[in-house]
C-alpha angles and dihedrals in degrees: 000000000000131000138080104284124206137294132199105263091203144345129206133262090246097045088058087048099052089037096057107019094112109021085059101024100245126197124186107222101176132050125312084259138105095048090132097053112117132242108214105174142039098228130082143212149222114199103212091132103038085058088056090061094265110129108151100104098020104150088212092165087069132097093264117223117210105188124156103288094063089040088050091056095045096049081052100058125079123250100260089045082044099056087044100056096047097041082061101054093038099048078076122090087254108179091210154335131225118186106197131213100033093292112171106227114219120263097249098059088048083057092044096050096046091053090045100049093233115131125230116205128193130199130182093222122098126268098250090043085046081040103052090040102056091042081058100048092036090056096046096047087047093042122127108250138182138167124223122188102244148098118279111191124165099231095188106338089313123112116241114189106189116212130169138118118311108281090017091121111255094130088050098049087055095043081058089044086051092048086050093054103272125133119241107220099182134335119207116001116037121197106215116195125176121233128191115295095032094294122153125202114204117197127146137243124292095232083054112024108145106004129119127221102216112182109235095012101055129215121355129199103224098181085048100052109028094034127250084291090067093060139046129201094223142000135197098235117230114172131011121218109202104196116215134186102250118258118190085210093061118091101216119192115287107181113021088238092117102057110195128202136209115215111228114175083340097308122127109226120180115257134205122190108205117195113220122217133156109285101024117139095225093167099061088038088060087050100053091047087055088049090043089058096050090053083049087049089055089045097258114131113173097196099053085047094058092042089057086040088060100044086050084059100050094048097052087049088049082050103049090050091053082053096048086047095066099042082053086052097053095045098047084057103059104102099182 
């Protein structure tokens, strides 16, 4: 369950186009050419620099943004110092190029670009809102990723991903959670992907989303028959509740005091392991342990409390016997 999982190395300049024509309102400027080119990195770049002449850190392999500011300063210089500056950024193996607000590139670097199979793409939204846009699709589409074979559920806003052996009744302690009013994000096989600031989204796959694999009854539509308030598409995950056969020999945790975690893509996320055996209420138990970890959340944690309550208590009894000890002292030396 552990490891680092896999990530897309690239993704082609047409798959960033049709991924994002509409959602950014893309418009090809230059020729229907370029499509296969690869995009290598998240990041992005806005060439404002590199334009200038300095090229010494020029992160060419990124997604290159062209806003005012760097319109501004191209429509001020003159042709031949035009030519120059855009035959140096473009001599690079550039993936591709937005202008952003409607800015009308000049015609050279759209001959440049042309002869160069590089597409230039032009969109009437502002540069922060391209900018952030872009950001968001490039990290997702560069993002770690890895599948474990599980049940993922939203109990009260907190997301439960179920593991355990095969039979061992994850599908059927979510099937209970979405009778009593929780949400099923994904059943079997979970997608994990990790966000920014060690976040990991969990959803399930397209030719399955929704559905619950039930031993002995078969597959089972949850959207259809509890309504779209019954599912989600996707789900931070929280805690994870590993769910084990009961074994009398096994010392399960008592207390809470000794938190484990459970390393996903390199992310600590609290663990509980939660022993199975005839009569026990699963389901509740699920529920306290989403409502624990709000309360943790909030940076409550009852089981460290009552570990510094109990010290306190010791100490002030430690502390009433010291002072026992001394009335016992004065009056054994009173001789008269």
């Amino acid at each position: 369950m552990s490891g680092k999982g896999l990530r897309n190395s690239s993704i082609t300049v047409g798959d960033f186009y049709e991924g994002n024509c509409q959602r950014m309102n893309l418009k090809l400027l230059s020729a229907n050419t370029g499509f296969e080119r690869e995009i290598v990195e998240a990041e992005i770049h806005r060439p404002g620099l590199a334009l200038a002449g300095f090229l010494e850190l020029f992160t060419y392999k990124r997604v290159q943004v062209l806003g005012n500011t760097e319109m501004r300063y191209l429509n001020a210089l003159h042709s031949t110092q035009l030519s120059k500056a855009i035959e140096n950024v473009l001599k690079f193996d550039l993936p591709c190029i937005v202008v952003t607000d409607s800015n009308e590139p000049p015609e050279i670097l759209l001959k440049i670009a042309n002869k160069r199979k590089i597409c230039v793409f032009s969109s009437d939204l502002g540069t922060t809102r391209i900018t952030s846009l872009l950001s968001d699709y490039l990290q997702t589409v560069f993002a770690p990723r890895t599948s474990i074979h599980g049940t993922l559920v939203d109990v009260y806003g907190i997301g439960v991903l179920f593991t355990g052996r095969s039979g061992i009744g994850k599908s059927e302690v979510a099937l209970d959670l979405v009778e009593r009013g929780h949400r099923l994000v994904a059943d079997d096989l979970i997608v994990i992907t990790k966000k920014s600031g060690d976040i990991l989204i969990g959803e399930g796959q397209d030719i399955s989303e929704h559905l619950l694999e039930i031993r002995g009854l078969g597959l089972i539509d949850i959207k259809r028959m509890y309504g779209i308030w019954a599912v989600r598409v996707h789900k931070r995950i929280e805690v994870v509740v590993d769910l084990v056969a009961f074994d009398p020999k096994v010392d399960y945790d008592r207390t809470g005091l000794d938190g484990q975690n459970r390393d996903i893509l390199e992310v600590g996320i609290p663990c509980i392991t939660l022993p199975i055996n005839p009569g026990k209420n699963i389901t509740v138990i699920v529920e306290t342990i989403a409502m624990n970890q709000m309360l943790k959340i909030q940076g409550h944690n009852t089981a460290h409390e009552f570990n510094e309550r109990l010290i306190d208590r010791m100490r002030l009894k430690e502390k009433a016997h010291l002072t026992q000890l001394k009335k016992t002292d004065y009056i054994d030396k009173d001789t008269e």
